[in-house]
C-alpha positions as CSV (number, residue, x, y, z in Angstrom):
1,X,-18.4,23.3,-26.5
2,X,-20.1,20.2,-24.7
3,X,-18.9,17.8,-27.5
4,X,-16.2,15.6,-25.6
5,X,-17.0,12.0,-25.3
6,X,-14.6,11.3,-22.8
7,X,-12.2,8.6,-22.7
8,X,-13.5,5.1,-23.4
9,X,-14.0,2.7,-21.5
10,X,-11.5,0.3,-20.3
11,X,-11.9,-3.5,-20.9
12,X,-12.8,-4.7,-17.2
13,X,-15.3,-1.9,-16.9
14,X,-17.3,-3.1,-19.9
15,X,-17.1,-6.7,-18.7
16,X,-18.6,-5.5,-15.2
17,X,-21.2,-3.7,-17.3
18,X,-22.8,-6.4,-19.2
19,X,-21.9,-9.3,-15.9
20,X,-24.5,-6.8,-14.7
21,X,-27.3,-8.1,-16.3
22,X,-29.5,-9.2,-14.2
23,X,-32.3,-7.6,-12.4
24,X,-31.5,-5.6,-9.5
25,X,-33.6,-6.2,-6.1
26,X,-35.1,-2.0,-6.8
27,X,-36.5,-3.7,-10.0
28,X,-37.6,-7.2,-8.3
29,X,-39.6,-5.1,-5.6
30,X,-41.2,-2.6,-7.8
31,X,-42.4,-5.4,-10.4
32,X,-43.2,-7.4,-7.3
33,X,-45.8,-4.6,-6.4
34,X,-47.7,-5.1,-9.6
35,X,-47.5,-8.6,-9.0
36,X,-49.1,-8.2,-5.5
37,X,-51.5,-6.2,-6.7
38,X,-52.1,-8.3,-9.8
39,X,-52.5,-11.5,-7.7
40,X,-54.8,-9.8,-5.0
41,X,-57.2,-9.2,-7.6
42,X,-56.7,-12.4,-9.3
43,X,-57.3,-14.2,-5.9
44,X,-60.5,-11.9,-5.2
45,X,-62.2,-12.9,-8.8
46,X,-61.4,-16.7,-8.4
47,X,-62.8,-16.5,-5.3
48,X,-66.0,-14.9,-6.1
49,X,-66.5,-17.2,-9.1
50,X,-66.1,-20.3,-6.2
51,X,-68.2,-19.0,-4.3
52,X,-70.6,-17.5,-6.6
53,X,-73.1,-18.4,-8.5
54,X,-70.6,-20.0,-11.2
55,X,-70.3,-22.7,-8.7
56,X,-72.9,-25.0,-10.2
57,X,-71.0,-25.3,-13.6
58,X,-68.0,-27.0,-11.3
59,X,-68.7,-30.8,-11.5
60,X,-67.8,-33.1,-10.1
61,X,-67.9,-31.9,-6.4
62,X,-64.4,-32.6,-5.7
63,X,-63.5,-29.5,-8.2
64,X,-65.9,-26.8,-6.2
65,X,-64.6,-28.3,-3.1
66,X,-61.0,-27.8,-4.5
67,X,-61.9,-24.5,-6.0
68,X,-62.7,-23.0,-2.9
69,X,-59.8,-24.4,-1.5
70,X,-57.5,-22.9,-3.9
71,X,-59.5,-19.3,-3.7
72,X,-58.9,-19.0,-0.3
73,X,-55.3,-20.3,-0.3
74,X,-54.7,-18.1,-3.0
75,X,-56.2,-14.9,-0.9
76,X,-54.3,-16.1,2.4
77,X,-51.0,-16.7,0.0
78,X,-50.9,-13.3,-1.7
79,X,-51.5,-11.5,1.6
80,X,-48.9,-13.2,2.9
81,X,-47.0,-12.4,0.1
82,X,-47.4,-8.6,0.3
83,X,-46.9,-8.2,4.1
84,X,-43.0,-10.3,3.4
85,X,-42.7,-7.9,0.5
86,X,-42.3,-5.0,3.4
87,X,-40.4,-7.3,5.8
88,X,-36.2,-7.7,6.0
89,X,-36.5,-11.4,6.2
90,X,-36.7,-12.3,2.7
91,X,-34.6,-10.7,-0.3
92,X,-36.6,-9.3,-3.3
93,X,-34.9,-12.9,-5.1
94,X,-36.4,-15.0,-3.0
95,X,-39.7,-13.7,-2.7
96,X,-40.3,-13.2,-6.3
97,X,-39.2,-17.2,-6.2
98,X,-41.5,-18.4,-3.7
99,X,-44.0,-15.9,-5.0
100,X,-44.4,-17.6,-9.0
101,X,-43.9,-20.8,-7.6
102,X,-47.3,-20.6,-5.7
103,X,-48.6,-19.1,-8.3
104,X,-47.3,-21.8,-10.9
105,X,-49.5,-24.8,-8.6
106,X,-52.6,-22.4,-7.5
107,X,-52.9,-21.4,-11.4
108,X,-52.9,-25.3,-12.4
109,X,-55.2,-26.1,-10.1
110,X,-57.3,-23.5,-11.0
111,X,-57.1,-24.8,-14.8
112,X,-58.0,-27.9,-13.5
113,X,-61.0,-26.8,-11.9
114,X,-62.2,-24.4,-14.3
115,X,-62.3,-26.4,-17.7
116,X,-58.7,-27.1,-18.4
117,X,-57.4,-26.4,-21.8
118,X,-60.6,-25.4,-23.6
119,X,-61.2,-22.6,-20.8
120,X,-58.0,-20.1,-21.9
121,X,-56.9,-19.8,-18.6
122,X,-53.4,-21.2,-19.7
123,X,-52.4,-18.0,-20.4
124,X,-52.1,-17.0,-17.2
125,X,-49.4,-19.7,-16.8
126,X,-47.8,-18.5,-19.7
127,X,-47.7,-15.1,-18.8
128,X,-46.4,-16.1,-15.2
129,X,-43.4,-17.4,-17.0
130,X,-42.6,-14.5,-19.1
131,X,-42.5,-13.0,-15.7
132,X,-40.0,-14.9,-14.6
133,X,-38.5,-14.6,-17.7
134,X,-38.1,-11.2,-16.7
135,X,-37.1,-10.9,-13.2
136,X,-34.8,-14.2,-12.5
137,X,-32.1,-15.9,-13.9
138,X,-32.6,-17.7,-17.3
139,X,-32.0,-20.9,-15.5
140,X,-34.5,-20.3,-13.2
141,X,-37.3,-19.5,-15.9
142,X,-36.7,-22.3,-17.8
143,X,-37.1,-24.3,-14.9
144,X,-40.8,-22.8,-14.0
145,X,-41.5,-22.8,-17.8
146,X,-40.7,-26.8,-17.6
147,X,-42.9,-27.3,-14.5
148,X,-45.9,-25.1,-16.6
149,X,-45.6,-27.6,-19.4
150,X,-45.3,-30.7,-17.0
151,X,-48.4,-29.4,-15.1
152,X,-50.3,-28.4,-18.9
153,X,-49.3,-32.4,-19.6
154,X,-50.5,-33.7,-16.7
155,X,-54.0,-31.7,-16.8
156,X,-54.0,-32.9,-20.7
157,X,-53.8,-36.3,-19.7
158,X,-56.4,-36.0,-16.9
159,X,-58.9,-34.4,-19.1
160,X,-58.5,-37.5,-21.6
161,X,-58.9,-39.9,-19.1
162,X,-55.3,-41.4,-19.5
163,X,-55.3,-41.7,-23.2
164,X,-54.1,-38.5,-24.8
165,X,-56.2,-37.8,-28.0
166,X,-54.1,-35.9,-30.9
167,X,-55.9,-32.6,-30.4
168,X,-54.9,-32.8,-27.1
169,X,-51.4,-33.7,-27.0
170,X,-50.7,-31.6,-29.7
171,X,-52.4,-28.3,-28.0
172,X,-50.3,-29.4,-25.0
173,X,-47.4,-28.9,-26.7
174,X,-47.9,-26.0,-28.1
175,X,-48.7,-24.6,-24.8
176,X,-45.7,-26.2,-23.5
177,X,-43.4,-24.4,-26.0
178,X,-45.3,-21.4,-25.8
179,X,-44.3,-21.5,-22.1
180,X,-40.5,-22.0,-22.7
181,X,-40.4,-19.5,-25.8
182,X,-42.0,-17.0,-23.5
183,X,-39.3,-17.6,-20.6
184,X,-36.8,-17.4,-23.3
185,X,-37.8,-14.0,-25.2
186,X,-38.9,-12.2,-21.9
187,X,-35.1,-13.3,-20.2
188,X,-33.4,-11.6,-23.6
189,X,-35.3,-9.3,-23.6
190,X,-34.8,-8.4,-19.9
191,X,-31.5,-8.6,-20.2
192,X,-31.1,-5.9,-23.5
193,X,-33.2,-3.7,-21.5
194,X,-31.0,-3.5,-18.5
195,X,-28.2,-3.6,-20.7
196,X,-29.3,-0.5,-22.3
197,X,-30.3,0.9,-18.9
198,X,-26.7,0.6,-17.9
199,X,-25.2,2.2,-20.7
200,X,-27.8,5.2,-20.7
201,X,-27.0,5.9,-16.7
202,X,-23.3,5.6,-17.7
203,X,-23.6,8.2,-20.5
204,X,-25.9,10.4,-18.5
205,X,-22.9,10.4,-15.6
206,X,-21.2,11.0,-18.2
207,X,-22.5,14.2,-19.7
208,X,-23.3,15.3,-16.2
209,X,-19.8,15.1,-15.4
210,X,-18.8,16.9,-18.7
211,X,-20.9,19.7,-18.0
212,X,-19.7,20.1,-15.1
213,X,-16.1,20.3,-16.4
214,X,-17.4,23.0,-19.4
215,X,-19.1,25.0,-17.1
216,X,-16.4,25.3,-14.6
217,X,-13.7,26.0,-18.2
218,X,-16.2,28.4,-19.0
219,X,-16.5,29.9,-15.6
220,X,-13.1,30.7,-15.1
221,X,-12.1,31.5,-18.7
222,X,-10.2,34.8,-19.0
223,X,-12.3,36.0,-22.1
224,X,-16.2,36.9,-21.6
225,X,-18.7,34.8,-22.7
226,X,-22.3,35.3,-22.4
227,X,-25.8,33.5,-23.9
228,X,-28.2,36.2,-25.6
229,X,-31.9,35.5,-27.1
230,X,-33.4,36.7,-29.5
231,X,-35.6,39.6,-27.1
232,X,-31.8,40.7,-26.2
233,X,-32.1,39.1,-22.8
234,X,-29.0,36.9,-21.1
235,X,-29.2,34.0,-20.4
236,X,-26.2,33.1,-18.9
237,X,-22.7,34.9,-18.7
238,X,-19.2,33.9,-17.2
239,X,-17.8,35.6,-14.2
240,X,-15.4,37.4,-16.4
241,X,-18.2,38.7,-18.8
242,X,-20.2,39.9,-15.1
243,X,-16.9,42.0,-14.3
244,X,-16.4,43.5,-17.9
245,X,-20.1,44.4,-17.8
246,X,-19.9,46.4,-14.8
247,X,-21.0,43.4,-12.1
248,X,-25.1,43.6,-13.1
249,X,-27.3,42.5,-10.6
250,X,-28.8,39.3,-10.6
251,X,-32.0,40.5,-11.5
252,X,-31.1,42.8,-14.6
253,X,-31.0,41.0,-18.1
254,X,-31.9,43.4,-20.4
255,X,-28.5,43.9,-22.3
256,X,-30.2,47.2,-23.6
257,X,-29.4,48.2,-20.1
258,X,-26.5,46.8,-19.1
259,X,-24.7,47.4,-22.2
260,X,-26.1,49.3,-25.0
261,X,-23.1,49.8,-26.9
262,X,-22.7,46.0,-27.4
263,X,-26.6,46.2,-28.4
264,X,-25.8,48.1,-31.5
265,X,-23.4,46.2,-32.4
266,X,-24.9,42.8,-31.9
267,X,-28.1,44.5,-34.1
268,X,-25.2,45.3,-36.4
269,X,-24.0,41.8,-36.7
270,X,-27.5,40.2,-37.0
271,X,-28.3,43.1,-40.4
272,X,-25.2,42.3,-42.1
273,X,-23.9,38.7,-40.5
274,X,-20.5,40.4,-40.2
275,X,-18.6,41.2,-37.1
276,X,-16.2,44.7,-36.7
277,X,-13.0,44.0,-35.7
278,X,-12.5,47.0,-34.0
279,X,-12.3,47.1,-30.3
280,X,-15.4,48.6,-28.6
281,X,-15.6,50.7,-24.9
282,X,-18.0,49.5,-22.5
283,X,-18.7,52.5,-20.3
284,X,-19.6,50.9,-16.8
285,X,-16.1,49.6,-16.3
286,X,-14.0,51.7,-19.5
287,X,-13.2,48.2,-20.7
288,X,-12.0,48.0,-24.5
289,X,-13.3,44.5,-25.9
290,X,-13.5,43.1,-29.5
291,X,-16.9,41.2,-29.1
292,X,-17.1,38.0,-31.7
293,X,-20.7,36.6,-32.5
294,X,-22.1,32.8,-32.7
295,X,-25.5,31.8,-33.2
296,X,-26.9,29.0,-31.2
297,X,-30.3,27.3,-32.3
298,X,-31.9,25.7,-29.7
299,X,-35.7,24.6,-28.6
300,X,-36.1,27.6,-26.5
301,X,-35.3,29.7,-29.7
302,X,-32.7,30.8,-31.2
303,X,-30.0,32.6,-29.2
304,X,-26.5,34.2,-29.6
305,X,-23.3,33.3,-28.2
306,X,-21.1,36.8,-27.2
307,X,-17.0,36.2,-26.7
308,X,-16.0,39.7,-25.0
309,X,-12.1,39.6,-25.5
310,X,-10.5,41.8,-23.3
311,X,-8.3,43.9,-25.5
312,X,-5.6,44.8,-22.4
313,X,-4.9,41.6,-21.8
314,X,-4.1,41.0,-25.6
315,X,-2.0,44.0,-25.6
316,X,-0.3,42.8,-22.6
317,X,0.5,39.7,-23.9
318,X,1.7,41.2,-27.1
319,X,3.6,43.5,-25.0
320,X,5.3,40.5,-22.6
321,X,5.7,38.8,-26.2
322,X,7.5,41.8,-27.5
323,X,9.5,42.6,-24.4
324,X,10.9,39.4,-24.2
325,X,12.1,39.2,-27.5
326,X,13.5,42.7,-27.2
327,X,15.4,41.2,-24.1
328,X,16.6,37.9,-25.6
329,X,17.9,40.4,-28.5
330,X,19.5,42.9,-26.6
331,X,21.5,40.5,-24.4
332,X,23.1,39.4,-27.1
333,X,24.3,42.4,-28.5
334,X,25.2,43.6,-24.7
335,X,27.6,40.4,-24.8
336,X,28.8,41.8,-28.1
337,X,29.3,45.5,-26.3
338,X,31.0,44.5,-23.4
339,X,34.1,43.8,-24.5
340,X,35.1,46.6,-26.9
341,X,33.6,48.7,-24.5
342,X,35.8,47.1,-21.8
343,X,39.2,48.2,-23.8
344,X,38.0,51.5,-24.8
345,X,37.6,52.1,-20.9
346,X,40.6,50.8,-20.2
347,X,42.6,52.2,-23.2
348,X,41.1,56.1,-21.6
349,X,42.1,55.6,-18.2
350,X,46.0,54.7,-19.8
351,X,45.8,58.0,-21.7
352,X,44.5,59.8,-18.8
353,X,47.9,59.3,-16.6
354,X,49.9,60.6,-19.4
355,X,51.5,63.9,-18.2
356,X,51.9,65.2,-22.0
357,X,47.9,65.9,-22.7
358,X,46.4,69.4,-23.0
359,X,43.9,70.8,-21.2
360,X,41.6,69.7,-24.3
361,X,42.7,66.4,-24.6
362,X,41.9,66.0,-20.8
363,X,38.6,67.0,-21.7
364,X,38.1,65.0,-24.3
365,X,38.9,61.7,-22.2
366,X,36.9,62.5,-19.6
367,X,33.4,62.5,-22.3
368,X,34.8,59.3,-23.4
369,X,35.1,57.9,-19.8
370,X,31.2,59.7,-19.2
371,X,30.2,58.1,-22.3
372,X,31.6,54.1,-21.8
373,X,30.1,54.6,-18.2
374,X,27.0,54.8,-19.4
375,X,27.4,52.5,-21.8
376,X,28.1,49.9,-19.2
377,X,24.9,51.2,-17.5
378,X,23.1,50.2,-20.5
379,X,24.8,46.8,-20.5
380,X,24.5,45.8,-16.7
381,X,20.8,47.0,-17.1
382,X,20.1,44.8,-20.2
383,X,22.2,41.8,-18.5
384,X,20.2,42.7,-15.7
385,X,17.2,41.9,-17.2
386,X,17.9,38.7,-19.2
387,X,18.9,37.2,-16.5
388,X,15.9,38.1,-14.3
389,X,14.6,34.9,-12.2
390,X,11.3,33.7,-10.9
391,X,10.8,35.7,-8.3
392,X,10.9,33.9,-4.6
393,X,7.6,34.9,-3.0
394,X,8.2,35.1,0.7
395,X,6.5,36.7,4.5
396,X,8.6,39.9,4.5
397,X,7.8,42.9,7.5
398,X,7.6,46.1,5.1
399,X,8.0,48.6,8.2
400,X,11.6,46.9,8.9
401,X,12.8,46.2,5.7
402,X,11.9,50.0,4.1
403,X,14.0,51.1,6.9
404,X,16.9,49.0,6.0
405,X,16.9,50.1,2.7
406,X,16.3,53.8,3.2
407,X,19.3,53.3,5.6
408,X,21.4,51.4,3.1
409,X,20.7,53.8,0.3
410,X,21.3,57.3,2.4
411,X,25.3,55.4,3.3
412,X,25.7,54.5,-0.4
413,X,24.8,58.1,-1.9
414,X,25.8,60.0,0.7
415,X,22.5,61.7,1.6
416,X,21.2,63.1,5.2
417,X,18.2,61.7,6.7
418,X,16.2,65.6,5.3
419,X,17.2,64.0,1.2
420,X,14.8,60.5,2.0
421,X,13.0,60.6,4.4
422,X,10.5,57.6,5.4
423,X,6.8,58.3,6.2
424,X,5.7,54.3,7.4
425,X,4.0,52.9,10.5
426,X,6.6,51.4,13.2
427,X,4.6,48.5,14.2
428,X,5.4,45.1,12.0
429,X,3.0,44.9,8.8
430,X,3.8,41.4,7.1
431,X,3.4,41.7,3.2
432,X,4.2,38.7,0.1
433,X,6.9,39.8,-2.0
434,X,10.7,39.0,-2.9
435,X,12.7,41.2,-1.3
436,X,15.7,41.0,-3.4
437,X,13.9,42.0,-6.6
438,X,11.6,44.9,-5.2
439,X,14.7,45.9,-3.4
440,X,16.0,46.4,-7.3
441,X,13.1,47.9,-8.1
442,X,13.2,50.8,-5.2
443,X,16.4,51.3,-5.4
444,X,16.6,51.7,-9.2
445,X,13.3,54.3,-8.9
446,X,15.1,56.4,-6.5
447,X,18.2,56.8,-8.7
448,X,16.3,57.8,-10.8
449,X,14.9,60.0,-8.6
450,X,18.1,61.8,-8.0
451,X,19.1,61.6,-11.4
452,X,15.8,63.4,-13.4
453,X,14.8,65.4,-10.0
454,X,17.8,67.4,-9.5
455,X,19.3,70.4,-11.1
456,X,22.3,72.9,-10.8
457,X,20.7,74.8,-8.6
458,X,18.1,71.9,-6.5
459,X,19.3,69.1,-5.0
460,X,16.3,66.8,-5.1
461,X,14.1,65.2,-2.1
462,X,12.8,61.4,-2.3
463,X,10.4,60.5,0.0
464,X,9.4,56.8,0.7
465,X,5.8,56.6,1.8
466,X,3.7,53.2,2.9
467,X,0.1,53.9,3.2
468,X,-3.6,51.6,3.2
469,X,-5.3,51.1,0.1
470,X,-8.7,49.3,-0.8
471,X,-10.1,48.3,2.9
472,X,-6.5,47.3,4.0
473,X,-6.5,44.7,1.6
474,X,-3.1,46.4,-0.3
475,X,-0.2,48.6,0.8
476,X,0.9,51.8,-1.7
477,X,4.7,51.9,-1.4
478,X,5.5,55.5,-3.6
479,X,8.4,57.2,-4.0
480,X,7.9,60.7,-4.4
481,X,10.8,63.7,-5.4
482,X,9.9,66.9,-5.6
483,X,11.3,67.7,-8.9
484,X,9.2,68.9,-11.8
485,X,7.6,65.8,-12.7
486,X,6.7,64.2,-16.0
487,X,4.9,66.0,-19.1
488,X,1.2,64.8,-20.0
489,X,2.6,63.7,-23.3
490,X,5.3,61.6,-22.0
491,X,3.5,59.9,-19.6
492,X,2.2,57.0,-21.6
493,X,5.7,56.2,-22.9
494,X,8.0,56.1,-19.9
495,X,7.7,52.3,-19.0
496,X,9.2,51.8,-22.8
497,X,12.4,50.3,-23.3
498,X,15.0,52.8,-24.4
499,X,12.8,55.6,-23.6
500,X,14.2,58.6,-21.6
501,X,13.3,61.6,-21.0
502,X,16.7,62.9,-20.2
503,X,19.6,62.7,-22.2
504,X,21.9,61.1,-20.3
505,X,19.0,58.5,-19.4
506,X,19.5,54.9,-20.5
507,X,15.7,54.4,-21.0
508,X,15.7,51.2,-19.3
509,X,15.3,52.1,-15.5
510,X,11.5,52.3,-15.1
511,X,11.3,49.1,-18.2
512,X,13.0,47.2,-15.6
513,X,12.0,48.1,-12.2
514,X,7.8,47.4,-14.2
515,X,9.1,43.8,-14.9
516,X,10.8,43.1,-10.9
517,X,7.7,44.4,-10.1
518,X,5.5,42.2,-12.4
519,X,7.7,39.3,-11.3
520,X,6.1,39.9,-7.9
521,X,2.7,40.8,-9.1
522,X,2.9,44.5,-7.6
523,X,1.8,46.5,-10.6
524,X,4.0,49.9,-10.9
525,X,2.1,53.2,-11.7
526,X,2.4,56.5,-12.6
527,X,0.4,58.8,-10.2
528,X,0.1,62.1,-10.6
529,X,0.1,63.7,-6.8
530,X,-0.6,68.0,-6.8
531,X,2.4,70.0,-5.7
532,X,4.6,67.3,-6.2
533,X,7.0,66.1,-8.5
534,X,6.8,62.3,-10.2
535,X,5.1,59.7,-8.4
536,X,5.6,56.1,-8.8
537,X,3.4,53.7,-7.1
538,X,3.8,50.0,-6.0
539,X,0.5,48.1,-4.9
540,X,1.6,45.1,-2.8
541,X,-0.6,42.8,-1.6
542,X,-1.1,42.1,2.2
543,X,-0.5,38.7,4.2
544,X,-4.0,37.2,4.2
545,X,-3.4,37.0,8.3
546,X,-2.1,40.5,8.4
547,X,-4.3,42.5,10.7
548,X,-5.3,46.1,9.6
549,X,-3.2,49.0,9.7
550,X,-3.4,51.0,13.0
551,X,-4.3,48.1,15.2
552,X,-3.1,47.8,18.5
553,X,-0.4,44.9,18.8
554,X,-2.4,44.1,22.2
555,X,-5.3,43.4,19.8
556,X,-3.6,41.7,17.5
557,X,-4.6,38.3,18.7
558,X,-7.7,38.8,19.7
């Protein structure tokens, strides 16, 4: 899940990365602690040994005068040293510069003092260049690796008395290499240090980055997915594995308790290592999942990955999938329809103005004129549908536009204001839909309305009602008749294409008016109301900047 690298790394970038080489002024001024502290107590033993006891071995006088000279110096120098390591002034470069230098001549003279070559205090020269080796540019080192094995010369050829013997010379020049070779390895080795530095912080910005691109995919991932161990405790779930668990709190991880059912069959998995297929209930929110089982080793155990696929929204996709064939098809054969059903129309209105037909005859044309009608119903409604567009979200005030409608639909039918009435607030509520298409919708539920409702001896009532729902957050548009409703059984079928439950019914009224209603994510319902007739509800969503129902308009802007 975590196993993209991420694209690679462009050809500039890796040049900057490896130009990069050198020491950064964080790492000068940390080393440059040690080295304080280092040269303090360096400076505090040569001193001691000057001023000591040791003194009397230092002949001839010059070198305990010197030595005492060069302790103190030393002292003062790497006090100095450590009060500019705090100060702006200098640059961690500089200092570290200045710093070995001094401590490149105070060391020599030291050597000098303290029994030159034969005393093994040249490694502390040496190990001053593989400090700045380290630290500063390889041009630099070599440079203070050059004066150690000048100054190493110099105290070589003092110690002889001006005539170098061959022990001599040649344990100066091994000293003198040692110096350079030190510079040398310390500087590549420096560098392949902070080469690798630089790569590790790039792929650690990496993976950081990475994670935080998985764990936002998971987060908002449509399926549930949530982290188990091995005592049946989560670790971590997904939003959409909180909601399909019934929103635990925080504090509950027990899965025993927050769902057994998926206990059982997790303990089910782990016995057999196979996984049912079929779909399984969760009881705090009635969700119908088909869990699927990973294992994840890990060092805190091993644990097991749960996908919680929601079964309704694979239904629902199967069902779009489906519908949308079924539409692509059926326009096709509509254009097929139309025209023969075009001439048989026309070819029984010709026949109807003949004055030679019988009173049977007559009858017989009119079925065939009741029958090609709704035929073309069928057509328009299948036409209708295939060429249904994205729907054109807009600010629209429900209150106004439910009377326009209303009005608009009483004219066309022919109905008094008693037939529909209207039960909505008069002040403006401002909701997000296309008007157009839930206009289609309405209109095509309260035909059928007056279609299913009525009877020979009822003439049906529609009533149009806009009401609050879920904290103000929704409005419930339903149109209501007061016929005798829909059978239990039926129920679950009627938003199916080609399904009626009357026999002059078309069976795609309520498909349709689901899909204009989809279109403009308003989900359309079934509700069952008592001593009432069918119910059909809209839910459509408020304008975030809507006030509440019922407000005064005087408060409105308060």
């Amino acid at each position: 899940m975590k196993n993209y690298a991420g694209p690679p790394a462009g050809r500039e970038e890796v040049t900057q990365l490896f130009q990069k080489t050198e020491a950064d002024e964080g790492l000068i001024r940390r080393s440059m602690v040690y080295m304080t502290i280092f040269r303090l107590i360096l400076a505090i033993v040569i001193l001691l040994v000057a001023f000591g006891d040791f003194r009397t071995g230092l002949d001839p006088d010059y070198k305990r005068f010197l030595a005492q000279a060069t302790s103190l110096t030393y002292i003062i120098a790497a006090g100095v040293f450590a009060w500019f390591q705090w100060r702006p002034g200098f640059t961690p470069q500089e200092l570290a510069q200045f710093s070995l230098m001094t401590d490149i001549v105070i060391l020599l003279l030291v050597l000098h003092c303290f029994g030159g070559l034969g005393s093994g205090l040249v490694i502390l020269l040496i190990f001053t260049a593989g400090i700045a080796g380290l630290l500063l540019r390889l041009q630099v080192a070599l440079f203070f690796a050059s004066l150690i094995s000048i100054g190493i010369v110099v105290e070589a050829w003092l110690a002889s008395g001006g005539n170098f013997a061959n022990s001599q010379a040649l344990q100066a020049g091994i000293y003198g290499i040692a110096s350079f070779v030190t510079a040398l390895g310390c500087s590549l080795l420096g560098r392949w240090g902070r080469e690798y530095q630089l790569l590790a912080e790039r792929r650690r910005n990496d993976l950081v980055g990475l994670e935080q691109v998985n764990d936002l995919i998971i987060r908002r991932m449509r399926s549930g997915v949530l982290v188990v161990d091995a005592e049946l405790k989560v670790r971590q779930m997904n939003e959409s594995a909180w909601y399909l668990l019934g929103n635990p709190t925080v504090s509950e991880r027990r899965l025993k308790v927050i769902a057994p059912a998926l206990v059982e069959r997790l303990s089910l998995w782990r016995r057999t290592g196979r996984a049912d297929d079929e779909g399984l209930l969760l009881k705090a929110t009635q969700a119908a999942v088909i869990p699927q089982f990973v294992r994840l080793p890990g060092a805190l155990g091993e644990a097991t990955l749960i996908f919680l696929e929601d079964t309704s929204v694979v239904s629902r996709r199967a069902r779009d999938l489906a519908q949308a064939s079924l539409a692509r098809l059926s326009a096709s054969i509509a254009h097929e329809i139309r025209n023969p059903l075009g001439a048989l129309s026309h070819a029984s209105q010709l026949l109807g103005e003949s004055d030679d037909l019988s009173r049977q005859d007559k009858r017989l044309i009119e079925i065939i004129r009741d029958h090609t009608s709704r035929m073309n119903d069928i057509v328009e409604n299948v036409l209708r549908l295939s060429r249904r567009e994205r729907a054109q979200i807009e600010q629209v005030d429900i209150s106004r536009w439910l009377r326009t409608l209303a009005r608009e639909f009483r004219a066309e039918h022919g109905l008094p204001e008693a037939r529909l009435r209207l039960e909505a607030p008069r002040n403006e509520i401002q909701v997000l839909m296309d008007p157009g298409q839930l206009e289609q919708a309405v209109t095509n539920l309260m035909d059928n309305a007056l279609r299913h409702a009525g009877s020979d001896k009822h003439q049906p009532t529609i009533t149009l009602r806009l009401s609050p729902i879920r904290g103000h957050r929704e409005l419930a548009l339903d149109i209501i008749d007061d016929g005798p409703g829909i059978a239990m059984e039926k129920r679950s079928r009627i938003f199916e294409p080609f399904f009626s439950t009357h026999k002059q019914g078309s069976g795609l009224g309520l498909f349709l008016a689901r899909q204009l209603c989809d279109a403009n994510q308003a989900p359309l319902e079934y509700v069952q109301i008592p001593n009432s007739g069918a119910c059909f509800r809209i839910l459509i969503r408020r304008s975030e900047s809507e006030r509440p129902l019922g407000q005064p308009a005087q408060l409105a802007n308060l």
